[in-house]
N, C-alpha and C positions, 0 to 999 in steps of 0.2 A: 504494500500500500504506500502510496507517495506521502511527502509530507504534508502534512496543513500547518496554518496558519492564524496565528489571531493576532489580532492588533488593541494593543492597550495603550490607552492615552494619560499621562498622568498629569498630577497638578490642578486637577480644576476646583476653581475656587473665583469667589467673584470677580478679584481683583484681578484675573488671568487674561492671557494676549486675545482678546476678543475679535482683533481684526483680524487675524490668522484663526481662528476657531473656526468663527462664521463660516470662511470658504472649506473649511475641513468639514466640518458638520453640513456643507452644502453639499460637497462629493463624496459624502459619507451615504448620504441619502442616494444622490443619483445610481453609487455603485451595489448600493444594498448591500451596502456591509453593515452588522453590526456587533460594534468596539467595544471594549471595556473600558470604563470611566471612571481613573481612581479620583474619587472628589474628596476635599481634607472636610471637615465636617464645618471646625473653626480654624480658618486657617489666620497664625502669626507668625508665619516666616515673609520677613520680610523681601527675601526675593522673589515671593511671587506675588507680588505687588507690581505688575509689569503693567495693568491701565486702571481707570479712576474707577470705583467698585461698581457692581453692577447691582439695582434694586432690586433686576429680575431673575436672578440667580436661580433661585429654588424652583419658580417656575419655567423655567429649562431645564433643568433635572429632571420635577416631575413630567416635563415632555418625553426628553431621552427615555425613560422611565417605561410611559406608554408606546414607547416605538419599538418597545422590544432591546433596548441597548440594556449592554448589564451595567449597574453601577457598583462598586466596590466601594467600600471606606479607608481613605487612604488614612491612616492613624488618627489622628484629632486637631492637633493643631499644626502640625508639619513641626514642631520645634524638637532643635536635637538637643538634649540636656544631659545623655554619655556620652563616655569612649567606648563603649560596647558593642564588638561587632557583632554579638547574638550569632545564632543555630549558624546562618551560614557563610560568616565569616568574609561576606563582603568589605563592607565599610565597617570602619573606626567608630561610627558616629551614632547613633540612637535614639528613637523619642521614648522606646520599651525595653529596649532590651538591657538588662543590670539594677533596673528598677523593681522595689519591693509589691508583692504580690497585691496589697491594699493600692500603691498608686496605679499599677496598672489596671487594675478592675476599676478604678477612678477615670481614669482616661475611656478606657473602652465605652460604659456608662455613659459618659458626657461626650462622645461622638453619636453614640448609637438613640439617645435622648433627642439628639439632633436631628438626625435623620427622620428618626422619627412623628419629632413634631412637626420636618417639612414633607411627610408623606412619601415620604424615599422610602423603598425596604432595599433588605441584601444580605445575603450571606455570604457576600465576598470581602478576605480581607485581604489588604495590601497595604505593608508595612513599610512608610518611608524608610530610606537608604536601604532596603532590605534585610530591614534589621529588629530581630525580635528573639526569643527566647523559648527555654521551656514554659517561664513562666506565663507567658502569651497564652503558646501552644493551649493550654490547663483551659485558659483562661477564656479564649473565642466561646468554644461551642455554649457557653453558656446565656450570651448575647446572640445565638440561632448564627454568628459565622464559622459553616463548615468547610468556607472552600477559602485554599489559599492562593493566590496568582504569584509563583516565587518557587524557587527553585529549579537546578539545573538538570531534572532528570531528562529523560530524551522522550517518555513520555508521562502522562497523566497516571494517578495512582491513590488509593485510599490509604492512608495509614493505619498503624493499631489503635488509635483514641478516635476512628472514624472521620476525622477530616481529609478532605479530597484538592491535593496539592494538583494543581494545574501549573505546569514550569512556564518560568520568566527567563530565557536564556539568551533573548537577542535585541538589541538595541539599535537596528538597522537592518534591511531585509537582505539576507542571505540565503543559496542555495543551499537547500537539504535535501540526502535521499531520502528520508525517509523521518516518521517523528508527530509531535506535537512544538510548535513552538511560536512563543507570544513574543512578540516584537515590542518592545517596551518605547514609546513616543513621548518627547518632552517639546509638546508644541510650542510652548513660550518662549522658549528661543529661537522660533525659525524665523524668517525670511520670506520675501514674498519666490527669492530662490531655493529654497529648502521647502516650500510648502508645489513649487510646481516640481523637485526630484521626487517627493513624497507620490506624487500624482502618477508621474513615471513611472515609477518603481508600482505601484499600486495595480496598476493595466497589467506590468508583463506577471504578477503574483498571483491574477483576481482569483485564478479558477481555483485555488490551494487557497483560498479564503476563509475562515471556514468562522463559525461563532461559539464562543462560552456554552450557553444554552445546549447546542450540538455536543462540544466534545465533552462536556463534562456530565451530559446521558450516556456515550458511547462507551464512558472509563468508567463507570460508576461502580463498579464490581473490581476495579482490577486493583490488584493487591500490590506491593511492591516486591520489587524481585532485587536479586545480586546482582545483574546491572543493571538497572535503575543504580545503585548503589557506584558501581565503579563508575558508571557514565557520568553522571553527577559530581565526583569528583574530580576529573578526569577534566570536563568541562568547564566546573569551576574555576582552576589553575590556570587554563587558557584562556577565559574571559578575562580574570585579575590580570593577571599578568601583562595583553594584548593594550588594559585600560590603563595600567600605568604607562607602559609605554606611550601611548598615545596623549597619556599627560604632558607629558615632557617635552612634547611637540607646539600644544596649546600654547604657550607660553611666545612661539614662535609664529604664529600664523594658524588664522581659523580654517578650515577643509572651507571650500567651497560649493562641497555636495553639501547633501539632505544631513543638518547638526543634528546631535542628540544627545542628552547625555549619558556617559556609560555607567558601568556597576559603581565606580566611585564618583559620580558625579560632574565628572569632566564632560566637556562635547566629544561626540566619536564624528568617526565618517561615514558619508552615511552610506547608498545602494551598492551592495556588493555583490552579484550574482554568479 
């Protein structure tokens, strides 16, 4: 079986690049795709304060919402307050992971309160910097989030405490034989050149498109195996390591493809097929 595809968009939040949404969420529609939406619930990070806030926020959510798009909860407030790189060892940085069991049932609570007084539901969780813990883990299915968007397996899998990891393993679209795999988009940083590679890239991927909803009926049984296990690590090492590299570049000149940014946070480059 070829690979599929899903597309996860992060960061939305009112303050987020609304003029690059707009046409993304206009050819989101025309292509019938549909994305995964990490939304922060209360977002104070202040870099994503990229335009002046929007009043209609929640009611474009709850549109997404009825279109069928899935929306995740991306932590609560996006703020990184450890050095904690949590279960997978991404990032340094954390808004949950190294935090005591009482604050993070605080946070989850005051995101999911959120959502829910704007009529959002979701059992998706999506842990800024990709960073969270066992004590998380413990901690979701209690607030109804069973499915995680994160991790490098090569495909979808239920674990032993019943949550249903859906991997997060690409941050620009690349050729696979074979797989599950969620391409992680950080549209606030594009361009009106990065939003028409986006577009490119998107045509030659369409038919390996696939949606949340789809692949996570299809795995909903399937258990984790020994590689799940080696592939995951195996892939982790390469992504870090591919993102540091790639750091040390930024510094010297932005990619003029489709930006994004990688497992640590930097921009990557973007259509590689």
């Amino acid at each position: 079986m070829r690979a599929q595809y899903l597309l996860r968009f992060d960061d939305l939040c009112p303050t987020m690049n609304w003029r690059i949404w707009d046409e993304v969420e206009e050819f989101l529609c025309e292509q019938r795709i549909h994305p995964i939406l990490a939304v922060v619930p209360e977002n104070q990070d202040e870099t994503l304060r990229v335009s002046t806030g929007n009043a209609d926020f929640w009611n474009r959510a709850r549109a997404w919402q009825a279109r069928g798009w899935t929306i995740g909860m991306h932590g609560w407030q996006h703020r990184f307050v450890t050095k904690d790189s949590g279960i997978l060892r991404v990032n340094n940085y954390s808004e949950f992971a190294g935090l005591s069991e009482c604050e993070q049932e605080c946070k989850l609570a005051a995101g999911i309160k959120i959502f829910r007084g704007q009529g959002v539901k979701t059992q998706l969780w999506i842990a800024p910097a990709h960073s969270f813990d066992a004590v998380t883990l413990r901690l979701l299915p209690r607030f109804g989030l069973r499915f995680i968007s994160d991790g490098f397996s090569t495909f979808p899998y239920v674990d032993e405490s019943g949550i249903a990891w859906i991997p997060q393993q690409l941050w620009s679209f690349r050729r696979r034989p074979f797989g599950v795999w969620t391409i992680c988009l950080h549209f606030n940083l594009w361009t009106e050149t990065d939003l028409s590679a986006f577009k490119q890239a998107v045509s030659c991927f369409r038919e390996e498109i696939s949606s949340f909803a789809e692949i996570s009926s299809r795995y909903k049984d399937r258990r984790k195996s020994l590689f799940d296990s080696v592939a995951s690590q195996t892939y982790r090492s390469a992504a870090v390591f591919k993102s540091s590299i790639a750091a040390s570049f930024m510094a010297l000149r932005r990619p003029a493809s489709l930006a994004q940014r990688g497992p640590s946070g930097q921009h990557a480059a973007g259509t590689n097929r």
